[in-house]
C-alpha positions as CSV (number, residue, x, y, z in Angstrom):
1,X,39.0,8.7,-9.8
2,X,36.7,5.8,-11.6
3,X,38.9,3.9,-14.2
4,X,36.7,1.9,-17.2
5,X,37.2,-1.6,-17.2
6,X,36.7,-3.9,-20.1
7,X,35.9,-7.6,-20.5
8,X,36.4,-9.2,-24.1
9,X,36.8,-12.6,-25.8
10,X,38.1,-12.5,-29.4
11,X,40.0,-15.2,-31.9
12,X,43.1,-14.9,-33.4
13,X,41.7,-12.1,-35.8
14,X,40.3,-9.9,-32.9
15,X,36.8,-11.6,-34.0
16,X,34.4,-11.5,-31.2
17,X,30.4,-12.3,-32.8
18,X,28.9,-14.0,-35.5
19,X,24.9,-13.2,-36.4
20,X,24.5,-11.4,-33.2
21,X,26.6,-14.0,-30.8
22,X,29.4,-15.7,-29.4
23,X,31.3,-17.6,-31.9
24,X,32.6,-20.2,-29.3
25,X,30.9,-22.0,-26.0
26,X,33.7,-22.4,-23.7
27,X,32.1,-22.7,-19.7
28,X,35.3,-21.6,-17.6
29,X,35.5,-18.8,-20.0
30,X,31.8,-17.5,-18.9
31,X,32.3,-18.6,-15.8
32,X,35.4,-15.9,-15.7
33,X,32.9,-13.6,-17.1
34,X,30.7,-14.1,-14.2
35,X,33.4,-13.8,-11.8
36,X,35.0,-10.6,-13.4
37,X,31.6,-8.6,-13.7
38,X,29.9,-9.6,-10.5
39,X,29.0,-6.0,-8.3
40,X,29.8,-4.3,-11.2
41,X,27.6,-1.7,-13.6
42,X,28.3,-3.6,-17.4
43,X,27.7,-1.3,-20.2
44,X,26.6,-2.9,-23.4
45,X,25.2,-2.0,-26.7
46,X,21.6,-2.8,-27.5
47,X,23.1,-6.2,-29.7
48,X,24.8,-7.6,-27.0
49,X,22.2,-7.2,-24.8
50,X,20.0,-9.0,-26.9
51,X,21.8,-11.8,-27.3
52,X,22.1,-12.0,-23.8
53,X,18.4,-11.4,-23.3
54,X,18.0,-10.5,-19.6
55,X,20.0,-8.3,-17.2
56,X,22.0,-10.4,-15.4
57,X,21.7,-11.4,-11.8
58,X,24.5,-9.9,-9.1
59,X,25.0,-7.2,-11.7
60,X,23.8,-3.7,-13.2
61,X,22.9,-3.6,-16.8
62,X,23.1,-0.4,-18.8
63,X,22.4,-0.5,-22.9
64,X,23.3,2.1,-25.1
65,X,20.7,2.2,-28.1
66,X,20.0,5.3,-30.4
67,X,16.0,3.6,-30.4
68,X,13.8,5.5,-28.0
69,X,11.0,3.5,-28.5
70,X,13.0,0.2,-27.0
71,X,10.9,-1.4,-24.4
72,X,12.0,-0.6,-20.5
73,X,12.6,-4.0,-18.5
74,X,12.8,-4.8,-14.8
75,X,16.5,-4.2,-14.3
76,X,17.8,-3.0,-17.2
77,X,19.0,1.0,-17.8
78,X,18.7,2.1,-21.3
79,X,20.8,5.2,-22.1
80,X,21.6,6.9,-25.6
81,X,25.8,7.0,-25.4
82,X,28.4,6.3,-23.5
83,X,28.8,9.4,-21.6
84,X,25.2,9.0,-20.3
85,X,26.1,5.4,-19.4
86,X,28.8,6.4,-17.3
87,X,26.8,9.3,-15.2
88,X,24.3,6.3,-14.5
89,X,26.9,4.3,-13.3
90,X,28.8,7.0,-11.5
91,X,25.5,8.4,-9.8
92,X,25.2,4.4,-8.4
93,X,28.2,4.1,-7.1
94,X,29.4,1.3,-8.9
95,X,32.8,0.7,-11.0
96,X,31.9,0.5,-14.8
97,X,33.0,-2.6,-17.2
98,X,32.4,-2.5,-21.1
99,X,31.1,-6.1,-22.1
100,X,30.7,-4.9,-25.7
101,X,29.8,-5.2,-28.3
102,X,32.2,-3.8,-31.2
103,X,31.0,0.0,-31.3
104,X,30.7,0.3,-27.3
105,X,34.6,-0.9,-27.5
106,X,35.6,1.1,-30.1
107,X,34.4,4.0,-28.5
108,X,35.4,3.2,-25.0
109,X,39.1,2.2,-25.9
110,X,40.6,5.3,-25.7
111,X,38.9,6.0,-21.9
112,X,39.5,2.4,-20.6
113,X,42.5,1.3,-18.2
114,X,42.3,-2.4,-17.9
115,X,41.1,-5.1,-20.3
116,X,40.0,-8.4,-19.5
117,X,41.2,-10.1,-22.8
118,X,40.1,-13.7,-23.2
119,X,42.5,-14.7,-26.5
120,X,40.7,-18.0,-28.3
121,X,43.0,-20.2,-30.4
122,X,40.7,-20.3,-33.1
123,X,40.1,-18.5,-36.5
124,X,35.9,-18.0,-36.5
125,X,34.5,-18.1,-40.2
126,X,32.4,-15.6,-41.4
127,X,32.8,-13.1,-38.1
128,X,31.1,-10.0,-38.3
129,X,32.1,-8.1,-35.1
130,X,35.7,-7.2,-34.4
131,X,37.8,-5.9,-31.1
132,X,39.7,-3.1,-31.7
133,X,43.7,-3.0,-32.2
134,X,45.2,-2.7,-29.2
135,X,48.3,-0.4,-29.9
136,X,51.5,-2.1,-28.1
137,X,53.1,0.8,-27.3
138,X,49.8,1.9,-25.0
139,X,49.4,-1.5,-23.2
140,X,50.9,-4.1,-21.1
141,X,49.6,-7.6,-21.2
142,X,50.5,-10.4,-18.8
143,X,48.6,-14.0,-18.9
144,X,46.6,-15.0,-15.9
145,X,45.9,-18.1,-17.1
146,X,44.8,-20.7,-19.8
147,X,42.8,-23.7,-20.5
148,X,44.0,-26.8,-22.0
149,X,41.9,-29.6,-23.5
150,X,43.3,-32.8,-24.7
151,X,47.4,-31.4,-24.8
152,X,45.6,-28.1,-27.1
153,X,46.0,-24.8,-25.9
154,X,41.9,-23.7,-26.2
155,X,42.2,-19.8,-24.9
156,X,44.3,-17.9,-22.6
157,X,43.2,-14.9,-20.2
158,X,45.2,-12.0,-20.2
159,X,45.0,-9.0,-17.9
160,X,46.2,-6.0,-20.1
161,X,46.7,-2.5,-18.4
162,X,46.8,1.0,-20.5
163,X,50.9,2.4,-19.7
164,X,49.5,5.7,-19.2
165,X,46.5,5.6,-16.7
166,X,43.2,7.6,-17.6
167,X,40.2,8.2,-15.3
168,X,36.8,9.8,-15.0
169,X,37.4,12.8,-13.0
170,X,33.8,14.4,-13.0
171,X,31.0,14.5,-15.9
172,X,28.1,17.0,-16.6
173,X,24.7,15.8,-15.6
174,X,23.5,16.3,-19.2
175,X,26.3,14.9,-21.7
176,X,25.8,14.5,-25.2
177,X,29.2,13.5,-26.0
178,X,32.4,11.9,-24.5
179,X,33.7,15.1,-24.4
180,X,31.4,16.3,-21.6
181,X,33.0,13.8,-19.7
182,X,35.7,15.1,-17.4
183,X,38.9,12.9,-18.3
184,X,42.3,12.3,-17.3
185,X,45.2,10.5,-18.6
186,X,48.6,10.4,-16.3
């Protein structure tokens, strides 16, 4: 059974982009990024991939985008939803990680069974992209670790596991919908 992973950096208000980016540079943050999605297949909306601008090396990129006319690059896999994402993934071989942005999370939430939550210690101005409420009674969060500049707490990392474990059993070759998805949830 292949559990969905996510990765995520948000503010105090769950804020996660500004104008089509990251609100915040902070290097042993990415570098965590790096680390965490290395081998793996990151599913991404057609935003987020833009403002990352290439596939990234060590790593499969798959967009989601409803526009069929987006151009194909060297290394990238364009799909039209989510469930189609994950039968690319699944037909690879590889373990499946949500990088975002705020619809792919939204939508992948109730599927996923760990979160890679990067918490920032900031409140960002005019966001315009948002993380989803994680319900408390669903997860379990424990802190890996946190960076410190100059005696202030800058972010802290935070491992967060769903309490009641779903997974991707099988999935029809031609999905439209989540629902054509085979799920679990223990």
């Amino acid at each position: 059974m292949i559990e969905l992973e996510m990765i995520v950096a948000h503010d105090l208000n769950r804020a996660i982009g500004v104008n089509g980016g990251l609100p915040w540079h902070i290097p042993q943050d990415l570098q965590w990024f790096k680390d965490t999605t290395m081998g793996k297949a990151m599913i991404m909306g057609r935003k987020t991939y833009e403002s990352i601008g290439k596939p990234l090396p060590g790593r499969t990129t798959v967009m989601i985008t409803s526009q069929e006319d987006y151009p194909v690059k060297e290394g990238l896999i364009i799909v039209r939803s989510l469930p189609e994402a994950i039968i690319r993934i699944l037909d690879l071989g590889l373990q499946p990680i949500v990088v975002g942005g705020a619809q792919v999370y939204a939508d992948a939430l109730p599927y996923t069974n760990r979160i890679y939550l990067t918490k920032v210690n900031t409140e960002v101005e005019l966001a315009d992209a948002y993380f989803p409420v994680l319900d408390a009674m669903e997860w379990e969060c424990i802190d890996l670790w946190g960076i410190v500049e100059d005696g202030k707490e800058i972010c802290t990392v935070h491992e967060c596991t769903r309490i009641r474990s779903c997974g991707i059993l099988k999935a029809n070759q031609h999905v439209a919908k989540v629902s054509d998805v085979s799920w679990t949830c223990l």
